[in-house]
C-alpha positions in Angstrom: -22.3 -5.9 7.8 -19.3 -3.5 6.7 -20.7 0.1 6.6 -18.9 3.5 4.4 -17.9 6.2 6.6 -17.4 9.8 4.7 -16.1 12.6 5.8 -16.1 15.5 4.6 -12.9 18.2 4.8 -13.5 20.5 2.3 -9.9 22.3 1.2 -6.8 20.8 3.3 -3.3 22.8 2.9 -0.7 19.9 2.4 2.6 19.2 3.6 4.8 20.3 0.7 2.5 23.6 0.2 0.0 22.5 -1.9 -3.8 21.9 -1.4 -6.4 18.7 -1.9 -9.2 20.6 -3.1 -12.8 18.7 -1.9 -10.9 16.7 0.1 -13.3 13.6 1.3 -12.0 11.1 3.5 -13.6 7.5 2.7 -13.4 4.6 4.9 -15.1 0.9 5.7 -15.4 -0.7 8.6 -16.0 -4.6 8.9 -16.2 -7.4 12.0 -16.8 -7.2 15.9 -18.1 -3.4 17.2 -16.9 -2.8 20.7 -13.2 -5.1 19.9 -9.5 -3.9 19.5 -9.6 -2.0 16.3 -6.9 -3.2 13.7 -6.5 -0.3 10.3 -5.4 -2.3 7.0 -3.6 -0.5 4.2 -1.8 -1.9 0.9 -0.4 -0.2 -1.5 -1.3 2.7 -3.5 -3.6 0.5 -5.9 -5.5 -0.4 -2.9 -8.6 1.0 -1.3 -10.7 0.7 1.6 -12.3 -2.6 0.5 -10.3 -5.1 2.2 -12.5 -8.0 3.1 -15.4 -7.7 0.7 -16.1 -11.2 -0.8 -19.4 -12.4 -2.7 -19.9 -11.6 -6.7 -18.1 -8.8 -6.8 -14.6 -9.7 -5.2 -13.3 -6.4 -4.0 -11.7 -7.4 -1.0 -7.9 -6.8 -1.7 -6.6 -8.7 1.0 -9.8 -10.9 2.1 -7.7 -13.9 2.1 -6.3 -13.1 5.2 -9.4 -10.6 6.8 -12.1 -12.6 7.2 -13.9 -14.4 9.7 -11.8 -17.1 11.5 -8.7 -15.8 9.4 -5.6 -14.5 10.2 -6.9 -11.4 11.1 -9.9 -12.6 12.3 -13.3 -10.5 11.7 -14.8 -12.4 14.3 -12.7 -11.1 17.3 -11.8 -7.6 15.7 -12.9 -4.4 13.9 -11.4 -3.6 10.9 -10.9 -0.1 9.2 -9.9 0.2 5.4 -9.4 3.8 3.8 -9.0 5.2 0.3 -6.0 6.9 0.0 -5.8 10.6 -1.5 -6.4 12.3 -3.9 -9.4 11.2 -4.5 -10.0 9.8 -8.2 -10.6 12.2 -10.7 -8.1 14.6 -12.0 -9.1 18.0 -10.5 -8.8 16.9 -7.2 -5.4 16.3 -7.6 -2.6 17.3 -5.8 1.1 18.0 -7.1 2.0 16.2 -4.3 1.2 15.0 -1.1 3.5 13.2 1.4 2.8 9.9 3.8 2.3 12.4 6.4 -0.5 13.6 4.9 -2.2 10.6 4.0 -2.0 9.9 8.2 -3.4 13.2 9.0 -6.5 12.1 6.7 -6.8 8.8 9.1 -6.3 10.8 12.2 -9.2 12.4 10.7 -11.2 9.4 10.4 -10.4 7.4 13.4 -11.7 10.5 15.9 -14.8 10.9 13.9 -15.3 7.6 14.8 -14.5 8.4 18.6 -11.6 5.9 18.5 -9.2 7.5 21.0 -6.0 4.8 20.7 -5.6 1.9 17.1 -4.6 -1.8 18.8 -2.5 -1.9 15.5 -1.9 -0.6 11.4 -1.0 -3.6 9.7 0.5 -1.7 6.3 2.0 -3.3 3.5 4.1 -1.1 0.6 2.8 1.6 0.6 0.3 1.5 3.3 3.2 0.8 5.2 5.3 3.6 5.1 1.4 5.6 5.5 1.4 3.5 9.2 5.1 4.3 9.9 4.4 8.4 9.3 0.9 7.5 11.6 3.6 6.5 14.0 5.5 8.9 14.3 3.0 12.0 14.3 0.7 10.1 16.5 2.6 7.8 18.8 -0.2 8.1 21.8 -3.0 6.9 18.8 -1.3 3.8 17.8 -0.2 0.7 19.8 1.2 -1.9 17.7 2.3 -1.6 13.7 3.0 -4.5 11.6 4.6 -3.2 8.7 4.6 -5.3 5.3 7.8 -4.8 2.6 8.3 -1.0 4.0 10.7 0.7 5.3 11.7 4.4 6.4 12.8 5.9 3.3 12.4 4.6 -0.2 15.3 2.9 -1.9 17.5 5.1 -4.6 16.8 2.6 -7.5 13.0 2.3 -6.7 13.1 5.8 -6.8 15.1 6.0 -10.5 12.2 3.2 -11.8 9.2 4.8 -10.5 10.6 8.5 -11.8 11.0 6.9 -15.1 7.6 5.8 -14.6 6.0 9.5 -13.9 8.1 10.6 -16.8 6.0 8.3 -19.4 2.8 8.7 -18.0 3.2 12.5 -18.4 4.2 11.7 -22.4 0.8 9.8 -22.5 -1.0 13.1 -20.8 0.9 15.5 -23.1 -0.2 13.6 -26.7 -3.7 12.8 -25.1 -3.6 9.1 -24.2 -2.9 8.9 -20.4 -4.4 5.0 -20.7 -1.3 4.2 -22.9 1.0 6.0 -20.2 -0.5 4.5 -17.5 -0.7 0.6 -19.1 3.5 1.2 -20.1 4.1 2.8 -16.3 3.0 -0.2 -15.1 4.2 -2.7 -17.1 7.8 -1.3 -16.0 6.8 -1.1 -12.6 5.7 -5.1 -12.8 8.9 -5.9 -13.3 10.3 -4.2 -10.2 7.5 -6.0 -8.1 8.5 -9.2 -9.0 11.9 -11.1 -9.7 13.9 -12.3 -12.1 13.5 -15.7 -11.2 9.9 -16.0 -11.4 9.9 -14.3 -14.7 12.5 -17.4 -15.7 10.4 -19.9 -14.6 7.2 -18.7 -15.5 7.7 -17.9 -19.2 9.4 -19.8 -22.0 9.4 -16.8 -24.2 7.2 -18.0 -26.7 6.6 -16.0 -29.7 2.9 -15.0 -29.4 3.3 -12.4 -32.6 5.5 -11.3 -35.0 6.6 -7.8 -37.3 7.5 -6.9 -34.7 8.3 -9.7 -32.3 5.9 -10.0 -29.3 6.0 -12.7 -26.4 4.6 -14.4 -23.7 6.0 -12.5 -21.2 5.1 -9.2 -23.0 1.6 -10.4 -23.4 1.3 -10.7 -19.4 2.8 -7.4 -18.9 0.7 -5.9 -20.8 -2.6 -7.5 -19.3 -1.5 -6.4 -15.9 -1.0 -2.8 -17.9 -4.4 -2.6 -18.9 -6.2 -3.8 -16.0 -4.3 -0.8 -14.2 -5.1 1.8 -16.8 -8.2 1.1 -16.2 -8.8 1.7 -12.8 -6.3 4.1 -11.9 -6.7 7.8 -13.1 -3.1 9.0 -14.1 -2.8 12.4 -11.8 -3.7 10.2 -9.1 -0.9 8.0 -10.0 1.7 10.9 -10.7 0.8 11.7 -7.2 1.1 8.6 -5.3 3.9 7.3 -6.8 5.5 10.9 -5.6 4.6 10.7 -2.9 6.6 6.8 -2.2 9.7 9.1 -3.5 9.0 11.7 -0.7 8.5 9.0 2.0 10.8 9.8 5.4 10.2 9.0 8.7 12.7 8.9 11.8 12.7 5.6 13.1 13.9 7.3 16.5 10.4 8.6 17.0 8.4 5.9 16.5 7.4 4.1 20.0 5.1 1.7 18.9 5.6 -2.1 19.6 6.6 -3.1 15.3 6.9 -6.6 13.9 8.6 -6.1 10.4 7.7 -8.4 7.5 10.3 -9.1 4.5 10.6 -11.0 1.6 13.8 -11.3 0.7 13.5 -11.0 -2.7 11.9 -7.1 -2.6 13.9 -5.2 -4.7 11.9 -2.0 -3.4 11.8 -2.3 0.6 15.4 -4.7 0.8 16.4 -6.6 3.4 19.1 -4.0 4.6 16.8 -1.7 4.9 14.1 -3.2 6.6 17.0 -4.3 9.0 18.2 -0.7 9.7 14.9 0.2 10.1 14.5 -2.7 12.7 17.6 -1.6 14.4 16.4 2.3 14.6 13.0 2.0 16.1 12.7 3.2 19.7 9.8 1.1 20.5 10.3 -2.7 20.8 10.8 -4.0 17.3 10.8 -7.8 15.4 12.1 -9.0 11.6 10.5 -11.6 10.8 12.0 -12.7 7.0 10.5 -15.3 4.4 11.2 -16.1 1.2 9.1 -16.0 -1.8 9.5 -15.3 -5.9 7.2 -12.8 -5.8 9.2 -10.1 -4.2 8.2 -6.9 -3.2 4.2 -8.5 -4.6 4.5 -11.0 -2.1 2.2 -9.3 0.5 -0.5 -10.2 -2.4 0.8 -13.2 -2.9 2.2 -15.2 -0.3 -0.7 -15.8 2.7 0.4 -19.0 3.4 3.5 -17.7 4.5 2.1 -14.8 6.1 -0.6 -15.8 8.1 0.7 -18.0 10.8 2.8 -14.8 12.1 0.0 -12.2 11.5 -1.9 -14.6 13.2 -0.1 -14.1 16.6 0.4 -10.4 16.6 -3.4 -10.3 16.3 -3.7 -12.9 19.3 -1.8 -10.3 21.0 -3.6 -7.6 20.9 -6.3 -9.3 22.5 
């Protein structure tokens, strides 16, 4: 059965000198005790349930951790972790760096007397969290599979998600950070996916008029609420930050990487996952596929996916 581990830091000076107040490191473990230990992260909407199934669905990537799946919770252990700050805005930071966010794992994985990961598979965000991991930590971390991330953030990802901040700030400032947070995301949906799939999707039919709403709006703004919802808009201002602040020197990193690309990410692009590939020290593999989902497709494309995370699991056996 998966089991909650909390632990408890108290204050924690940050990177950029600022603090996490109450700081509370959450995490779950699932599958085989006394196996190679493999530590999922997605992105910054993700949280430390990655394989629950039943009624409640919360497992964020159980399509692909599960038992007999491609990473297989029969022959592994499995960590997830909530990333900081935790929810609520008082226990926000200004900002907080990837760095941080692996010192809070660090934190975990020697509570649990784990001396040395088999492997982070990270996708987006989680990604460039396993890359910093990687670099601080080198003797703590074997293998990384790292999902549409790359080593620095991209200029224009940076100009959408600051224009993101900027409105969720306007919602904070005339007391409606729900309204901020559903338009923030909208925008940001159409980063995560591509152009194509928007074209073939939606016929632009006009779902309602004075003024002119459609289809396309109408999804946008279902995948705006659902986030509003469950994400608490310091948090976000944080997070999203905190992809903007994301370096990490390749150079330094030793561990054994397979890189995973859609081609079609506007965020993590092709060139730079290749620079990236061609910077690590440790042994390093691109593995590209293509999808219309772009930089979503780590939600989105298993069946394209799983036969390669398949066999950089087998490996670490």
């Amino acid at each position: 059965m998966p089991r909650d581990i909390e632990v408890q830091r108290g204050d924690i000076a940050l990177e950029r000198n600022c603090q996490l107040i109450g700081d509370v490191v959450m995490g779950r473990v699932y599958g085989k005790e006394d196996s190679p230990v493999i530590v999922v992260l997605g992105g910054i909407s993700a949280d430390r349930f990655v394989a629950d199934g039943g009624k409640l669905n919360r497992g964020w990537w159980s399509r692909l951790v599960r038992p007999g799946g491609a990473i297989d919770l029969q022959k592994f252990q499995i960590i997830g972790l909530d990333f900081a700050p935790n929810l609520g805005g008082k226990f926000c930071p200004d900002t907080i760096t990837t760095f941080d966010q692996a010192e809070r794992l660090k934190v975990l994985i020697d509570h649990l007397g784990i001396d040395q990961i088999a492997a982070i598979i990270g996708s987006s965000y989680g990604g460039m969290m396993a890359l910093a991991f990687a670099q601080r930590y080198p003797e703590a971390v074997q293998n990384l599979c790292i999902i549409g991330a790359a080593h620095k953030p991209y200029p224009i990802g940076v100009a959408w998600r600051g224009i993101q901040r900027r409105i969720v700030r306007l919602g904070l400032e005339a007391g409606q950070p729900e309204q901020g947070l559903k338009l923030a995301r909208e925008l940001a949906m159409t980063t995560y996916r591509t152009p194509e799939e928007f074209a073939d999707r939606f016929a632009l039919h006009e779902t309602a008029k004075s003024p002119s709403q459609f289809d396309i709006c109408d999804y946008l703004g279902s995948r705006g609420d659902v986030f509003a919802e469950n994400m608490d808009a310091r948090r976000f201002l944080a997070l999203s930050e905190s992809i903007d602040l994301h370096r990490v020197e390749p150079e330094a990193i030793t561990a054994q990487t397979l890189l995973m690309s859609a081609i079609s990410d506007q965020l993590a692009p092709l060139p730079d996952m290749q620079e990236l590939r061609d910077r690590l020290k440790g042994p390093s593999e691109l593995y590209t596929f293509t999808s219309l989902y772009g930089h979503d497709a780590f939600l989105k494309e298993y069946d394209a996916m799983a036969p390669r995370i398949a066999a950089f699991c087998e490996a670490l056996l």
